[in-house]
Each structure stands twice: as structure tokens, then as C-alpha cells.
RONU-485923 format. One record per residue (C-alpha): residue in three letters; x, z, y. Coordinates in nm, 2 decimals. Example, Ala and Ser with C-alpha at 12.3 -4.5 7.8 and 13.67 -1.06 7.14 Angstrom:
<rs>
+------+--------+--------+--------+
! rest !     px !     pz !     py !
+------+--------+--------+--------+
!  ALA !   1.23 !   0.78 !  -0.45 !
!  SER !   1.37 !   0.71 !  -0.11 !
+------+--------+--------+--------+
</rs>
This chain:
<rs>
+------+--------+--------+--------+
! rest !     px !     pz !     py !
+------+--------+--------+--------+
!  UNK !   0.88 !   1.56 !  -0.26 !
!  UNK !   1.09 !   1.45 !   0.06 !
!  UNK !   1.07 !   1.08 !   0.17 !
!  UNK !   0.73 !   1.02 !  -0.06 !
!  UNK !   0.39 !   0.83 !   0.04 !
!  UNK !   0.17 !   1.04 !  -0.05 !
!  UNK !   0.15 !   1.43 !  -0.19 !
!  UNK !  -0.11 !   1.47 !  -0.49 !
!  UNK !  -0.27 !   1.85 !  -0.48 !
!  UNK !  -0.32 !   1.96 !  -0.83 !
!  UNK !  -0.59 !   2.25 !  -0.94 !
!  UNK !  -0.33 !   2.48 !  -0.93 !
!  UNK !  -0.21 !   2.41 !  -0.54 !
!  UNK !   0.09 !   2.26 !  -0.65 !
!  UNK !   0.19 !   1.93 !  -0.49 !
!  UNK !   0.31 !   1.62 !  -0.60 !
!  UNK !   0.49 !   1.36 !  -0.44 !
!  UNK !   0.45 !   1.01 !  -0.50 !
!  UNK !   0.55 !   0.66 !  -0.43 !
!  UNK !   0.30 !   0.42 !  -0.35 !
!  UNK !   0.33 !   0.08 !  -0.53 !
!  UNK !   0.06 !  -0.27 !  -0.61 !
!  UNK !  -0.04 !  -0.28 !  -0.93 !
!  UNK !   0.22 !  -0.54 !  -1.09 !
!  UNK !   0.53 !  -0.41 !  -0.90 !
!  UNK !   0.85 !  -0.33 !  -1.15 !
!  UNK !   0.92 !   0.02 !  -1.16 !
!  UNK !   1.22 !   0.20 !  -1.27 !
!  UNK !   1.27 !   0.23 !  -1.68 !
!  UNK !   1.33 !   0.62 !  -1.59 !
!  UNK !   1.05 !   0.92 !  -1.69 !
!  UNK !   0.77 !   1.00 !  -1.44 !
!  UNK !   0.46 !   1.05 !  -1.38 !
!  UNK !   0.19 !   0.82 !  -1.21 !
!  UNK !  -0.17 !   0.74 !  -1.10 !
!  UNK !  -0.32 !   0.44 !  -1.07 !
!  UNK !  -0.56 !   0.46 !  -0.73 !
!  UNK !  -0.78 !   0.27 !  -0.53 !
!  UNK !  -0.81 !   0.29 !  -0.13 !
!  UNK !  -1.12 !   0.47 !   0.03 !
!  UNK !  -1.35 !   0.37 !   0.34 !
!  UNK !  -1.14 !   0.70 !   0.49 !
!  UNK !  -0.82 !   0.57 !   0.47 !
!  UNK !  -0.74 !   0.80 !   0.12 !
!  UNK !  -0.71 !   0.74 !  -0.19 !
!  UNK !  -0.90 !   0.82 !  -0.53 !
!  UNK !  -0.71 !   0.80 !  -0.85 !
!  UNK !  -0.89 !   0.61 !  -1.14 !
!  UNK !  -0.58 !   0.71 !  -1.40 !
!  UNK !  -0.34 !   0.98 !  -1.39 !
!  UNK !  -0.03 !   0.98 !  -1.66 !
!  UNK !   0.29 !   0.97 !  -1.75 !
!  UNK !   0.54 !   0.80 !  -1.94 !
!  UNK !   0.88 !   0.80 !  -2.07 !
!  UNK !   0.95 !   0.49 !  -1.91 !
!  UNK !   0.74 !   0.36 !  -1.59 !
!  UNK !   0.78 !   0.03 !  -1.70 !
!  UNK !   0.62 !   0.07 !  -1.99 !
!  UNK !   0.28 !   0.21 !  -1.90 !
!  UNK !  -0.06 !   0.25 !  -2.11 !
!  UNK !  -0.15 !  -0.16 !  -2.08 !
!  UNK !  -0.49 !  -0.03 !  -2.18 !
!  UNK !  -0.53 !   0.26 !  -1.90 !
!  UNK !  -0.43 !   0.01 !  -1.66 !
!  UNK !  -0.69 !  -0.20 !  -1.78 !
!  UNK !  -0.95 !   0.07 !  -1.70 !
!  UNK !  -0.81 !   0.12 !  -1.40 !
!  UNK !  -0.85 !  -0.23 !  -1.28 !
!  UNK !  -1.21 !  -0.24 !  -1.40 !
!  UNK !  -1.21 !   0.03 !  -1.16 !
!  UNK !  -1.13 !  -0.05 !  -0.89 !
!  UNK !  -0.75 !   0.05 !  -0.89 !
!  UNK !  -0.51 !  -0.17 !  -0.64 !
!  UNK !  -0.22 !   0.05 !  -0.65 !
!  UNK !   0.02 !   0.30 !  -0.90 !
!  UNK !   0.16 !   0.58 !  -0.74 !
!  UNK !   0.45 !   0.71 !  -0.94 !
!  UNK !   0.75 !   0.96 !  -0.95 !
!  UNK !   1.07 !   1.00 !  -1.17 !
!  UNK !   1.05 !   1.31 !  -1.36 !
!  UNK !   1.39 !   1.41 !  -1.55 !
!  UNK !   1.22 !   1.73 !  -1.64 !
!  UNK !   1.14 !   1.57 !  -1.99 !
!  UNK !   0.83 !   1.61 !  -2.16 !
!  UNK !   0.68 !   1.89 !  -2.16 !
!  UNK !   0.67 !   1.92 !  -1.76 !
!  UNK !   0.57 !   1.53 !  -1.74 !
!  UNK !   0.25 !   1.67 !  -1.93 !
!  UNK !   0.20 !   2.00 !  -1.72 !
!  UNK !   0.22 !   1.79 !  -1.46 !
!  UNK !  -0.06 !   1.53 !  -1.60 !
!  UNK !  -0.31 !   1.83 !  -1.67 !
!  UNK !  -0.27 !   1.97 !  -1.37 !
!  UNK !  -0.38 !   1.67 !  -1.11 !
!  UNK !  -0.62 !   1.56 !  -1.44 !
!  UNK !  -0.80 !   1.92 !  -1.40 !
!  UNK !  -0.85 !   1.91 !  -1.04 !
!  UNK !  -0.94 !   1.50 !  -0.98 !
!  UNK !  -1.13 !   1.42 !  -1.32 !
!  UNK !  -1.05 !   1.02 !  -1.28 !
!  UNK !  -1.27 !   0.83 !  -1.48 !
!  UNK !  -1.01 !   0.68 !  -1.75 !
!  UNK !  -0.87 !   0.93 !  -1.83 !
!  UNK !  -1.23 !   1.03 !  -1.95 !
+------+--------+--------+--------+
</rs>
């Protein structure tokens, strides 16, 4: 994605581009994806959650929860008007490679 914060490698090589955000910031009422993440000693990042919603607004109160618990400081998030289906692919994808803890 051109212009985003970070680029999320998914098991299958595919990257995805994010926008880096504190926990607590409004996001857009549009489709995406996003992972809540915490900062590493290295200067990366680790995600703790990684979904996706049909409004970023309106995210999984209890994932975030976990994610706090966590350790989590930040959501990084995308629009996706792909719908659905791709929104999931998506999920699975950076899920299969990362293995965050909530979404355990």
C-alpha cells in the first residue's frame, strides 16, 4: 500500500499495508482490516490481535481487551472495500504466519 506505516508480510508473501494508530484513536466507519500491536526492544512491532471488521469503529471490545492485557499500545488498520470475503483472506493469511496470542 503507498503512503502506509508499516507493511505486514503474510505466510503467503503477500504484503499488507497499514496505518499506525494509539489504541483509542477514531477510525474511519469504512471496512478494513487491523492489528492491534505492541512496540519491540528492536524498534518493530509484534501483533497481539489481528482482524477485521465491517466498520473500524466498531471493533471486537473484547479482542481489544486481550490485546491490552497484552501488552498492545497501538491498532494498525487499513480500509478494505473488497468486502468480506477478502477482509477474511486477508485475516488468515497474517493470522497463519504471526500466531498472535488473542486470536488464540
Amino acid at each position: 500500500m503507498i503512503g502506509a506505516d508499516i507493511d505486514w508480510e503474510g505466510q503467503s508473501g503477500k504484503e499488507y499495508g497499514h496505518w499506525i494508530h494509539r489504541i483509542g484513536t477514531d477510525l474511519t466507519k469504512e471496512p478494513g482490516n487491523y492489528i492491534y500491536a505492541k512496540k519491540v526492544e528492536s524498534g518493530g512491532w509484534t501483533p497481539i490481535y489481528i482482524g477485521q471488521s465491517a466498520n473500524l469503529q466498531n471493533r471486537d471490545g473484547d479482542r481489544e481487551a486481550c490485546a491490552k492485557l497484552n501488552g498492545a499500545t497501538h491498532v494498525h488498520a487499513h480500509t478494505s472495500p473488497f468486502g468480506e470475503a477478502a477482509r477474511t483472506a486477508e485475516q488468515a493469511d497474517l493470522v497463519a504466519k504471526w500466531n498472535p496470542p488473542c486470536n488464540a
